[in-house]
MIROVO-483371 format. One record per residue (C-alpha): residue number from 1; x, y, z; residue in three letters. Coordinates in Angstrom, 1 decimal. Example, Ala and Ser with C-alpha at 12.3 -4.5 7.8 and 13.67 -1.06 7.14 Angstrom:
// residues 2
R  num      c1      c2      c3  residuo
R    1    12.3    -4.5     7.8      Ala
R    2    13.7    -1.1     7.1      Ser
//
This chain:
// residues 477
R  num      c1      c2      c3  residuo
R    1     0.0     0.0     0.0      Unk
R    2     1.4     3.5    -0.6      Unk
R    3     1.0     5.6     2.2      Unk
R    4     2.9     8.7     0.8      Unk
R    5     5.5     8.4     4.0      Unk
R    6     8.7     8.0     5.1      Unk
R    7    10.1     5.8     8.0      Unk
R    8    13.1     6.4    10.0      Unk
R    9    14.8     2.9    11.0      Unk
R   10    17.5     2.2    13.6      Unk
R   11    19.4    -0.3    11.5      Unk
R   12    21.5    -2.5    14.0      Unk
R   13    18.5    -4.1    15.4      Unk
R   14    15.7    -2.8    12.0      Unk
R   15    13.3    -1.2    14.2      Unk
R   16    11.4     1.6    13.3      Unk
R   17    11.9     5.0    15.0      Unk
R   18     9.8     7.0    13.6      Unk
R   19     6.9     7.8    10.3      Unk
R   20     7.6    11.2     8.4      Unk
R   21     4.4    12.1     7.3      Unk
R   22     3.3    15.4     5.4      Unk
R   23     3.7    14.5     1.6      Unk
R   24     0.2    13.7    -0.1      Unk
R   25     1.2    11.5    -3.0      Unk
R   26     4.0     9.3    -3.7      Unk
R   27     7.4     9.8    -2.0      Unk
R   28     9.5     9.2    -5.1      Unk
R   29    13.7     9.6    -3.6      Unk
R   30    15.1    10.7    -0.5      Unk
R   31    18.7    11.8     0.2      Unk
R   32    20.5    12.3     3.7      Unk
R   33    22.9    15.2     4.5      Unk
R   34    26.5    14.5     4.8      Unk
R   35    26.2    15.6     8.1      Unk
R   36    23.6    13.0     8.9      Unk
R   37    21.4    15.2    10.4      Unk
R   38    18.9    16.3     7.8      Unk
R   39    17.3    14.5     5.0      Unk
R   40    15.6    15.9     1.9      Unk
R   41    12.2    14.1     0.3      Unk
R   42    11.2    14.1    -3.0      Unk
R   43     7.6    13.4    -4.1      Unk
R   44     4.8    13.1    -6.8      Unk
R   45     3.0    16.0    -5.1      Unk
R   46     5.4    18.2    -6.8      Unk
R   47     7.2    19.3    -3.6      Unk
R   48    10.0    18.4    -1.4      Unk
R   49    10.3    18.3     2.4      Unk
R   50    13.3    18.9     4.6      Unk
R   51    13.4    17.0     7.6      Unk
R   52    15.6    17.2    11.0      Unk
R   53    16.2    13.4    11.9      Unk
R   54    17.8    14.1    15.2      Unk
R   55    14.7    16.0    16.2      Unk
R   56    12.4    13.7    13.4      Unk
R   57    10.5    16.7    12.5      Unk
R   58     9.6    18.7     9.2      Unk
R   59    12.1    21.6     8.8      Unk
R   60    10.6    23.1     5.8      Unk
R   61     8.2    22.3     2.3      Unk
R   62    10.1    23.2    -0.8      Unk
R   63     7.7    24.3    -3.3      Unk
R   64     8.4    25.9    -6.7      Unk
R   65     8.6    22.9    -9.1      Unk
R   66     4.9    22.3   -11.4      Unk
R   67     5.4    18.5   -11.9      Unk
R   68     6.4    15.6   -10.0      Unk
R   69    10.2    16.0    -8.1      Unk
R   70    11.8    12.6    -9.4      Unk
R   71    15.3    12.9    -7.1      Unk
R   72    17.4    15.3    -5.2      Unk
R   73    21.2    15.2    -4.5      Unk
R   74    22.8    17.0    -1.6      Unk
R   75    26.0    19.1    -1.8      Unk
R   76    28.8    17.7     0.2      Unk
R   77    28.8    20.4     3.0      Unk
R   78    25.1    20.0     3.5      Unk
R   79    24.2    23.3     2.8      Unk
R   80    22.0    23.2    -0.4      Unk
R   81    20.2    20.3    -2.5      Unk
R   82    19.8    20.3    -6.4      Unk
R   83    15.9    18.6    -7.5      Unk
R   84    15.0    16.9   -10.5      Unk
R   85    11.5    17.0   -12.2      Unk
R   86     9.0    15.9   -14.5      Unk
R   87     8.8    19.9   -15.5      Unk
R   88    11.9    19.7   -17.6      Unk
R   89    14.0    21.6   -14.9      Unk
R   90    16.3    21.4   -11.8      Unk
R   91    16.0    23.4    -9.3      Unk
R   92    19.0    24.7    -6.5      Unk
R   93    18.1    25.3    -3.3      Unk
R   94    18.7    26.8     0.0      Unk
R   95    18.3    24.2     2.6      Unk
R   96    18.7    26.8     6.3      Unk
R   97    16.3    28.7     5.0      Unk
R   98    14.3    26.8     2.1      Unk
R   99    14.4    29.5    -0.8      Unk
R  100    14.9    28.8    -4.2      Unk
R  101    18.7    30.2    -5.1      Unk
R  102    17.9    29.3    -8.8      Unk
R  103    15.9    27.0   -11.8      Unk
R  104    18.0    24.9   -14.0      Unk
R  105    16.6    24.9   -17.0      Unk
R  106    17.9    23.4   -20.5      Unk
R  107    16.4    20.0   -20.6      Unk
R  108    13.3    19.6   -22.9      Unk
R  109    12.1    16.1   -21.2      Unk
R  110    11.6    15.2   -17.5      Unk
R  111    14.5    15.1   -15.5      Unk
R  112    15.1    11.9   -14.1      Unk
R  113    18.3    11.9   -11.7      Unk
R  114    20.9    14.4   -10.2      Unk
R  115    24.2    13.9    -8.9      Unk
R  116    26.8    16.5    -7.1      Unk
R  117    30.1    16.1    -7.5      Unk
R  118    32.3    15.3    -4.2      Unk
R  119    33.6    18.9    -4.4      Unk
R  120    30.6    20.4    -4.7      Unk
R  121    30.7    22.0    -7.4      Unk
R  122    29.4    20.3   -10.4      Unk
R  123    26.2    18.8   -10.7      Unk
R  124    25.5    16.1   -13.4      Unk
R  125    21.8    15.9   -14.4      Unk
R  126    19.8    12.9   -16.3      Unk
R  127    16.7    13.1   -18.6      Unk
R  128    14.5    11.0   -20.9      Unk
R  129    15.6    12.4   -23.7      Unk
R  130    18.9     9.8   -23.6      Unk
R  131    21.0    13.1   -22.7      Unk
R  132    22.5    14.3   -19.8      Unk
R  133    23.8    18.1   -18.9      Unk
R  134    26.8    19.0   -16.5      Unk
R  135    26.0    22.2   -14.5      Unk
R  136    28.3    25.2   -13.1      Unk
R  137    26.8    25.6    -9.2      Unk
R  138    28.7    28.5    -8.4      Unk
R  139    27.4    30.4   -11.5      Unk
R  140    24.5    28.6   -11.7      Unk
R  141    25.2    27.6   -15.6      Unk
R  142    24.9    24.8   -18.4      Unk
R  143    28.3    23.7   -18.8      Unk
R  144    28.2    20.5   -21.4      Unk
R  145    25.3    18.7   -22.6      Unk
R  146    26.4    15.2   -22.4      Unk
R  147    24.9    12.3   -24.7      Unk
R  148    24.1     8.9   -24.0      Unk
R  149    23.8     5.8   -25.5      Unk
R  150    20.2     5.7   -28.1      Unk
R  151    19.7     1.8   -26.9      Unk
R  152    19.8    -0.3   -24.4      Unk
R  153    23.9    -0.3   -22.8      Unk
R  154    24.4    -4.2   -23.2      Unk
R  155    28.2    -4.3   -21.3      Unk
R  156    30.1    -2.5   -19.2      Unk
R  157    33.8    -2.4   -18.1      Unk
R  158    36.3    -0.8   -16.4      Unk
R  159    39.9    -0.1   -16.4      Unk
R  160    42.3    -1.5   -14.3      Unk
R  161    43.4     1.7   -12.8      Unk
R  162    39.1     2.5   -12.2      Unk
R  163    39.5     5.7   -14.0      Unk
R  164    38.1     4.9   -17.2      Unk
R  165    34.9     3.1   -18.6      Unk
R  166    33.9     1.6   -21.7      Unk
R  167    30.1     1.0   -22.4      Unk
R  168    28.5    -1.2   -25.1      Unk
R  169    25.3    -0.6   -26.9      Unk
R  170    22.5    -1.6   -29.1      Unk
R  171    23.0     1.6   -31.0      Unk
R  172    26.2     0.4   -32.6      Unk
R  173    28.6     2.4   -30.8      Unk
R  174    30.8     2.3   -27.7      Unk
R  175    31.8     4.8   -25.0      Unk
R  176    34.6     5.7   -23.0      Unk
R  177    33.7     7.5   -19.6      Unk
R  178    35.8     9.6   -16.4      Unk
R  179    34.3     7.5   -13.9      Unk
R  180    35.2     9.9   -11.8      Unk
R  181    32.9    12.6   -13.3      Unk
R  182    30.6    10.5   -15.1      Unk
R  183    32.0    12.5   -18.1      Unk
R  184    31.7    10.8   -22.1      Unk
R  185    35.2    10.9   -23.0      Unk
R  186    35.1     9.3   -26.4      Unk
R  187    32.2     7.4   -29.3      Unk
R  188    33.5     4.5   -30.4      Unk
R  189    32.4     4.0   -34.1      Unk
R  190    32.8     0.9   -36.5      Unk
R  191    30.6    -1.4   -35.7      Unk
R  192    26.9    -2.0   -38.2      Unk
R  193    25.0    -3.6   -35.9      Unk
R  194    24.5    -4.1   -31.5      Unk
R  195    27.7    -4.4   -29.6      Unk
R  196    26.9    -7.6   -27.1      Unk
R  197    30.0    -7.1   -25.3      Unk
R  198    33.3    -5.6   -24.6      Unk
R  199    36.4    -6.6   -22.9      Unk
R  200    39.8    -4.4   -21.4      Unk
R  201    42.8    -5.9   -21.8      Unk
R  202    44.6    -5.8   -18.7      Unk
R  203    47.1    -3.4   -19.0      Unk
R  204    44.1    -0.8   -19.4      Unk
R  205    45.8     0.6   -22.5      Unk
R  206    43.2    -1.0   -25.3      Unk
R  207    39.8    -2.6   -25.7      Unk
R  208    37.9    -5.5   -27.4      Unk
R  209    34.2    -5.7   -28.2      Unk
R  210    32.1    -8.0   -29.6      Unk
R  211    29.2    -6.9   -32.1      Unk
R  212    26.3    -8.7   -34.0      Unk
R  213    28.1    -7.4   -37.2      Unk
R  214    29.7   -11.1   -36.7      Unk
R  215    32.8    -9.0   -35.6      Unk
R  216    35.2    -7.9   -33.1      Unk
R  217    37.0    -4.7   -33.2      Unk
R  218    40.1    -3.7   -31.0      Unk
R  219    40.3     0.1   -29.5      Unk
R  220    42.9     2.1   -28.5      Unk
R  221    41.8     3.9   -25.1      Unk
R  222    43.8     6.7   -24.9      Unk
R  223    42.9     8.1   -28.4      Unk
R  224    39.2     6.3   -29.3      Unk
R  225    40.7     5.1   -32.3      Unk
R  226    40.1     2.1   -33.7      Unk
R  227    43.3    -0.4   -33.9      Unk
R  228    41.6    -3.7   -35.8      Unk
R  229    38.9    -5.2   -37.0      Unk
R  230    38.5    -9.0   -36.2      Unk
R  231    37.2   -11.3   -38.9      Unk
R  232    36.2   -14.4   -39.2      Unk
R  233    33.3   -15.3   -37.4      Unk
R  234    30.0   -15.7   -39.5      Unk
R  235    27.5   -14.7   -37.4      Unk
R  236    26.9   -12.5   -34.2      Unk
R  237    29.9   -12.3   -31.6      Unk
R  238    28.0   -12.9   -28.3      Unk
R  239    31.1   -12.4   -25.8      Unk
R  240    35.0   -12.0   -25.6      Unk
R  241    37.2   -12.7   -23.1      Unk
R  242    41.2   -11.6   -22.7      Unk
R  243    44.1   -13.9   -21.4      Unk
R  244    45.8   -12.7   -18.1      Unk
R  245    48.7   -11.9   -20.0      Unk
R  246    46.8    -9.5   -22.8      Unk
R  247    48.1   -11.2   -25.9      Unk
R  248    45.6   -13.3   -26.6      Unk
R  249    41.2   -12.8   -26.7      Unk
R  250    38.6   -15.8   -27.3      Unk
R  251    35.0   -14.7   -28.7      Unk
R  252    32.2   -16.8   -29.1      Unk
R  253    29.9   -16.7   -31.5      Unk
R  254    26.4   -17.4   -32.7      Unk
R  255    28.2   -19.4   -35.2      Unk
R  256    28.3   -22.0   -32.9      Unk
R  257    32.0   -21.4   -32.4      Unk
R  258    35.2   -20.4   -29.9      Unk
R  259    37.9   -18.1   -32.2      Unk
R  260    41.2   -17.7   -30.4      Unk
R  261    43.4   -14.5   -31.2      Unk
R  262    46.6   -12.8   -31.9      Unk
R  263    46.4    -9.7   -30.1      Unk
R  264    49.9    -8.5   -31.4      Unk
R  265    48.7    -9.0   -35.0      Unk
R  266    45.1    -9.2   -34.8      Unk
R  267    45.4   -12.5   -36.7      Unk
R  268    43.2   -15.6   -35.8      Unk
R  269    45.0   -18.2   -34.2      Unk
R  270    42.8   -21.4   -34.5      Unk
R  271    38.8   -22.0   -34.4      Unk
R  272    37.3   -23.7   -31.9      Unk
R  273    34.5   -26.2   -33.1      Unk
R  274    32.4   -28.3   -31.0      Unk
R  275    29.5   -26.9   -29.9      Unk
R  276    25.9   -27.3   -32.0      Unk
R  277    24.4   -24.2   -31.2      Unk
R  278    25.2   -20.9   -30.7      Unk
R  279    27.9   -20.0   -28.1      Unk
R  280    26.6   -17.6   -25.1      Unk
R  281    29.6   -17.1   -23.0      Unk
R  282    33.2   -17.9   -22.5      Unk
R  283    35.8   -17.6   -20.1      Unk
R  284    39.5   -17.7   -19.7      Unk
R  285    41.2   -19.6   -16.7      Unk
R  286    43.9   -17.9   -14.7      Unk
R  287    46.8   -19.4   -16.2      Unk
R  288    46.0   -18.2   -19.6      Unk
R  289    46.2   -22.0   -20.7      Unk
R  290    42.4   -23.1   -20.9      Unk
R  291    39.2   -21.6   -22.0      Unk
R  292    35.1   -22.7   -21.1      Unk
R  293    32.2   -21.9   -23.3      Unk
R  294    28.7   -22.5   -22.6      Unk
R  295    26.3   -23.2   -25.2      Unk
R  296    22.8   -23.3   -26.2      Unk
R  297    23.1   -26.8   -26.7      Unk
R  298    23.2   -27.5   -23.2      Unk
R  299    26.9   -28.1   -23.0      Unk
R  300    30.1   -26.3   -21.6      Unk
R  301    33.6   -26.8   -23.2      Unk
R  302    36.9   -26.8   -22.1      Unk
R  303    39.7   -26.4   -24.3      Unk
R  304    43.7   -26.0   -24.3      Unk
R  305    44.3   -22.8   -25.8      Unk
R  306    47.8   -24.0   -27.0      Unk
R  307    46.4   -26.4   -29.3      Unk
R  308    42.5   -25.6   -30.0      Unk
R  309    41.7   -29.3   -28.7      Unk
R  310    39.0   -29.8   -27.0      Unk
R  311    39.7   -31.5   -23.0      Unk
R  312    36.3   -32.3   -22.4      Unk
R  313    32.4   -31.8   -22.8      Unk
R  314    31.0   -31.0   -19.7      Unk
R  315    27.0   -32.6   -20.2      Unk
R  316    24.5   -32.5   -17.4      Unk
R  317    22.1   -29.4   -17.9      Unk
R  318    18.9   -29.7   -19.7      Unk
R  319    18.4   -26.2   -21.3      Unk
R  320    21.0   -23.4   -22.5      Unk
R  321    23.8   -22.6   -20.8      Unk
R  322    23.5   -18.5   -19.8      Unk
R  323    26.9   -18.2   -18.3      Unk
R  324    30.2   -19.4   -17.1      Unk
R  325    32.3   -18.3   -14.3      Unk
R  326    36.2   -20.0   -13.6      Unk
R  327    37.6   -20.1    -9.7      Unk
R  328    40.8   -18.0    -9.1      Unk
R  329    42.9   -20.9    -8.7      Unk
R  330    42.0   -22.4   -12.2      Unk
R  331    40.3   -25.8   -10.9      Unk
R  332    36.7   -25.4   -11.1      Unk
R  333    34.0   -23.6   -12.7      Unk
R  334    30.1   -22.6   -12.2      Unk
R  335    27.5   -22.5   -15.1      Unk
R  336    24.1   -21.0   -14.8      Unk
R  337    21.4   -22.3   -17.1      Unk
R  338    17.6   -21.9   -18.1      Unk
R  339    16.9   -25.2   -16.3      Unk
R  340    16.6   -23.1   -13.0      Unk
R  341    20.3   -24.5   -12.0      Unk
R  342    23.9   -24.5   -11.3      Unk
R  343    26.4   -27.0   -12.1      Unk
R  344    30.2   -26.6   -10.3      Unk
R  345    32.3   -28.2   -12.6      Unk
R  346    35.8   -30.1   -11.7      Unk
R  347    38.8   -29.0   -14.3      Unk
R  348    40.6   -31.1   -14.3      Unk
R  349    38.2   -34.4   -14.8      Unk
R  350    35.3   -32.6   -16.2      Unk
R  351    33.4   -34.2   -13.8      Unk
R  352    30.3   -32.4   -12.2      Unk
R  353    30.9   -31.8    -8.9      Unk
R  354    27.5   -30.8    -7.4      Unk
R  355    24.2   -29.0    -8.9      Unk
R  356    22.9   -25.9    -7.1      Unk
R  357    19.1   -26.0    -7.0      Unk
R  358    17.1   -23.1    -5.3      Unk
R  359    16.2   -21.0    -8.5      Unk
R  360    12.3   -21.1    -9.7      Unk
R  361    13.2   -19.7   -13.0      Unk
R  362    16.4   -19.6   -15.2      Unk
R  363    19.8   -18.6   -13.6      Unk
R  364    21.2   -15.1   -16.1      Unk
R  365    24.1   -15.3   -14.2      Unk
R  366    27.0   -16.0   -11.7      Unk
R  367    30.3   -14.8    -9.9      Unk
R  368    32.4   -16.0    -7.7      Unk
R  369    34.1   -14.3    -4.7      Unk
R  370    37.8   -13.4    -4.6      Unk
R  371    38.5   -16.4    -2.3      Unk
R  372    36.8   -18.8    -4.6      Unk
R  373    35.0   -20.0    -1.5      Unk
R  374    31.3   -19.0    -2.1      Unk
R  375    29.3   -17.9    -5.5      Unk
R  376    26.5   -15.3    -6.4      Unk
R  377    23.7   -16.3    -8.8      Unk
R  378    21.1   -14.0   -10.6      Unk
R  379    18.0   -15.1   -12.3      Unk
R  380    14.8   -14.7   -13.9      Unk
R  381    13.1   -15.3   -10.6      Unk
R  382    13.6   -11.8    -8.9      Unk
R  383    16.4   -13.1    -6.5      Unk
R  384    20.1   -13.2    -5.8      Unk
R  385    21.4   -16.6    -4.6      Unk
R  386    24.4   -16.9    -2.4      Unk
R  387    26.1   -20.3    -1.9      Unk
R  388    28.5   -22.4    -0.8      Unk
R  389    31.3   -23.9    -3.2      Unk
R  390    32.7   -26.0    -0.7      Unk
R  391    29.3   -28.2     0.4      Unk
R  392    26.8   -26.7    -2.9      Unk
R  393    24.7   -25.3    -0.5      Unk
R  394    22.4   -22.4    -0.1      Unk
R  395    23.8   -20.1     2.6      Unk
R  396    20.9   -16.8     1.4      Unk
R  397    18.5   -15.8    -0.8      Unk
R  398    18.7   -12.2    -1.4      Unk
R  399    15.7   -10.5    -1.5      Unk
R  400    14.2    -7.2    -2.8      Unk
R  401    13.7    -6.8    -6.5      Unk
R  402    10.3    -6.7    -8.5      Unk
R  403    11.7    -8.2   -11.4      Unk
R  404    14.5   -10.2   -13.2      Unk
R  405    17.8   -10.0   -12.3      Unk
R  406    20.3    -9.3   -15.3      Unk
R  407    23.5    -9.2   -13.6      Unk
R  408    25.3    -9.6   -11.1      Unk
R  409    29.3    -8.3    -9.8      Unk
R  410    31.1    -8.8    -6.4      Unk
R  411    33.2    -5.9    -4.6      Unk
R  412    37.2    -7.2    -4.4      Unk
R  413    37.4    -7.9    -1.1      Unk
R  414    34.7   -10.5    -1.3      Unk
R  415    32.1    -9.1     0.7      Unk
R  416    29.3    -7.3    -0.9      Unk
R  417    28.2    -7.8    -4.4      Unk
R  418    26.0    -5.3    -7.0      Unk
R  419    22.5    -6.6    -8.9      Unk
R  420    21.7    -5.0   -11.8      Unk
R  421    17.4    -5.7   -12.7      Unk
R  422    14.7    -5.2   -14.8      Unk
R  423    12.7    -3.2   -12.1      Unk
R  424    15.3    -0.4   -12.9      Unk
R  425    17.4    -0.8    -9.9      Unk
R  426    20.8    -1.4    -8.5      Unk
R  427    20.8    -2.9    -5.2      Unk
R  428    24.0    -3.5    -2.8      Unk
R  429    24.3    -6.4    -0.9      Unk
R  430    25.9    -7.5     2.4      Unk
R  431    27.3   -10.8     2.0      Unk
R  432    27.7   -12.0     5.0      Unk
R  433    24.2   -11.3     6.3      Unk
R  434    22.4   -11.1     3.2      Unk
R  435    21.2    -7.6     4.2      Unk
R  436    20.6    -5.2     1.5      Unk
R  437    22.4    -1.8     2.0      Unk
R  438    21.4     0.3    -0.5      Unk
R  439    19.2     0.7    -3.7      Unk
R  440    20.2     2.8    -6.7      Unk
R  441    17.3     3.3    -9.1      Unk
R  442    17.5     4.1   -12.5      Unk
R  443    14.9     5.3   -15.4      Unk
R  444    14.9     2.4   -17.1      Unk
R  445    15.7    -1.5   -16.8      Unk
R  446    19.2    -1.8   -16.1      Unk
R  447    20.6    -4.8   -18.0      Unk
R  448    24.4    -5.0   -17.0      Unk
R  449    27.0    -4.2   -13.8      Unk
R  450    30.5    -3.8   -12.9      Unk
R  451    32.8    -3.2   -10.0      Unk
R  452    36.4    -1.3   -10.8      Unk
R  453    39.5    -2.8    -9.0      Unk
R  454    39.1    -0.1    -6.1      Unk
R  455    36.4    -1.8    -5.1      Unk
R  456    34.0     1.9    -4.5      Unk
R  457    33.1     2.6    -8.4      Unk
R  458    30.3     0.8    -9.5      Unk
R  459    29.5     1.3   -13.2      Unk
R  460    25.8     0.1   -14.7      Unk
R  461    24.4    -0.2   -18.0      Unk
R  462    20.2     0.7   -18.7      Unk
R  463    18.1    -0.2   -21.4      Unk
R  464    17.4     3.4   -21.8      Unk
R  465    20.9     3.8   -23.0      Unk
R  466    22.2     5.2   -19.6      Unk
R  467    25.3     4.1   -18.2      Unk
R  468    25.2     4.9   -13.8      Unk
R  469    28.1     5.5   -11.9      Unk
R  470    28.2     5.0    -8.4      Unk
R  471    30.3     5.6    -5.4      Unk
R  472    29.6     2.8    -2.2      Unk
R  473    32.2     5.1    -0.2      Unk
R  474    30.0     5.6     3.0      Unk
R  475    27.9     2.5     2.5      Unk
R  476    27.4     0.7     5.3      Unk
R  477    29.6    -3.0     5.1      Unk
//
């Protein structure tokens, strides 16, 4: 039931303190003060409300805006908030006192989302319109219209280093990003038809993506120019992978087949065949040595990258294989599949080691924490799935989304992972208790997730064509 309120929670025990009440339609976003003493609502009434949450009272009733307020961001010293709304503008304001200082205006559809920069300074604002504009605070100014992605961002990645992103998208193109101030760097261009994937090799210095133009191309970051373009494949690339050591990338294909590269020459070593049907996924073992694909025929494959031979089929799923994940130390792997399952997989024998049932509805995909120890699914059934590599057991479900679950990444240090969902969220999880810690929401279904090296920077891809970037500095775990 909505009840157009907010409620104040003490979190180490989850009781409720208090209800905010005062708004008279939907509560749409709410932000909290640096200083942790004041939060700002946002709501479908067209108004927001400032509220003291050491005293859990109403400060003050910001009105000025003439259509719903979708979100509101907080400057870092807690002094003023920027708003978003359905009336095409943004609004600054005064948050002592409650004036308006100022209305934003440039967009020419809603404004969906607003975000400060950590020097307070800068805001960065998001609308429907696929664009987003960077504005001057001080002089309360447009600075740079920035354009998105036209279709829906199918990958994203990250640079070693975290400072740089690279998007891929339905709309042919890919982007390079400052994660630091969510700022379009570069438009990749090349590619006729949807880019399904992209990967960085891992000196950070160049790019490979994947397309449906039965391609691959390979980028040069530091100039957006394009280096390569890989042949070969007759029919849609679905993923790529790199080898540790960045001289070597494997792609599957729709073409039912695993091409291994020369990333010195851009020459194809040797192709892979095997599989019936179309290849979804593939990954690259720690060593560099072996390579696993899954397939649409129900199988995964292992093969020594040395001499395109295939080791062995690994059979025991009943429907398409969605994804493949390896273990850091090279011996095992997990595949998620439309038959509602997980299968952990021995290396070395190609023996299955133990199916992980729990899912209601198909399994979109898996990692596997730093430590190797423990795995996190994502399906089709609205949950997250945490389990046990060592016994195959369920330790959590993870609760909280409306819809699918697309994606799914884990923080470096093993202990919380990001969902990425239809329901146009991204939601941060604790793994040790299972607790969610925070929700990101998004304009549109968000269909992909990543998490740089620093563990803080999470980047994720929309439908829409939006790519996010969030910070977790200051999340609780």
């Amino acid at each position: 039931m909505i009840d157009n309120t907010l409620k104040l929670w003490y979190l180490p025990t989850g009781e409720e303190i208090t209800t905010l009440g005062g708004h008279t339609d939907w509560v749409t976003s709410v932000a909290i003060a640096p200083d942790g003493q004041t939060a700002v609502s946002t709501s479908d009434d067209k108004t927001l409300k400032v509220w003291d949450l050491v005293k859990e009272t109403e400060l003050a009733t910001l009105t000025g805006h003439s259509e719903a307020v979708n979100a509101v961001a907080i400057s870092p010293d807690s002094q003023t908030a920027v708003s978003a709304s359905g009336d095409n503008t943004l609004k600054l304001w005064d948050l002592a006192t409650g004036w308006e200082l100022a209305t934003l205006r440039g967009h020419s559809f809603r404004v969906n989302a607003v975000a400060i920069t950590p020097d307070g300074k800068t805001a960065v604002s998001a609308s429907s319109n696929h664009t987003l504009k960077l504005w001057d605070l001080a002089t309360v100014s447009e600075g740079v219209n920035l354009q998105g992605h036209g279709l829906c961002v199918k990958a994203v990645a990250i640079t070693p280093d975290g400072k740089t992103a690279v998007s891929a998208s339905g709309d042919k193109t890919l982007k390079l990003w400052d994660v630091a101030r969510g700022w379009e760097l570069a438009t990749l261009k090349g590619h006729s038809s949807w880019v399904n994937g992209v990967a960085i090799i891992p000196d950070g210095k160049t790019a490979i993506s994947a397309s449906g133009d039965n391609t691959l191309k390979w980028w040069d970051l530091a100039t957006g120019w394009q280096i390569a373009t890989l042949r070969g494949h007759t029919d849609s690339v679905t993923s790529v992978a790199i080898a540790p050591d960045g001289k070597t990338a494997v792609s599957a294909s729709e073409d039912t087949t695993v091409k291994l590269w020369d990333l010195s020459t851009g020459a194809e070593i040797v192709t892979l065949r095997g599989h019936s049907r179309e290849v979804n996924g593939v990954a690259i073992t720690p060593d560099g040595k072996r390579a696993i694909s899954g397939s649409e025929d129900t199988t995964l494959k292992l093969w020594d990258l040395a001499t395109g031979a295939e080791i062995v089929t690994l059979r025991g799923h009943s429907r398409e294989v969605n994804g493949v994940a390896i273990t850091p130390d090279g011996k095992r792997a997990i595949s998620g599949s439309e038959d509602t399952t997980l299968k952990l997989w021995d290396l070395a024998t190609g023996a299955e080691i133990v199916t992980l049932r729990g899912h209601s509805r198909e399994v979109n995909g898996v990692a596997i924490t730093p430590d190797g120890k423990r795995a996190v699914s994502a399906s089709e059934d609205t949950t997250l799935k945490l389990w046990d590599l060592a016994t195959g057991a369920e330790i959590v479900t993870l609760r909280g989304h409306s819809r699918e679950v697309k994606g799914v990444a884990i923080t470096p240090d093993g202990k919380r992972a990001i969902s990425a969902s239809e329901d146009k969220t991204l939601k941060l999880w604790d793994l040790a208790t299972g607790e969610m810690l925070a929700t990101f929401t998004g304009d549109g279904a968000i269909a992909s997730c990543a998490v740089a090296a620093d563990g803080v920077t999470v980047v994720g891809g929309a439908w829409l064509g939006r790519v996010y970037f969030l910070r977790l500095e200051g999340l609780r775990g």
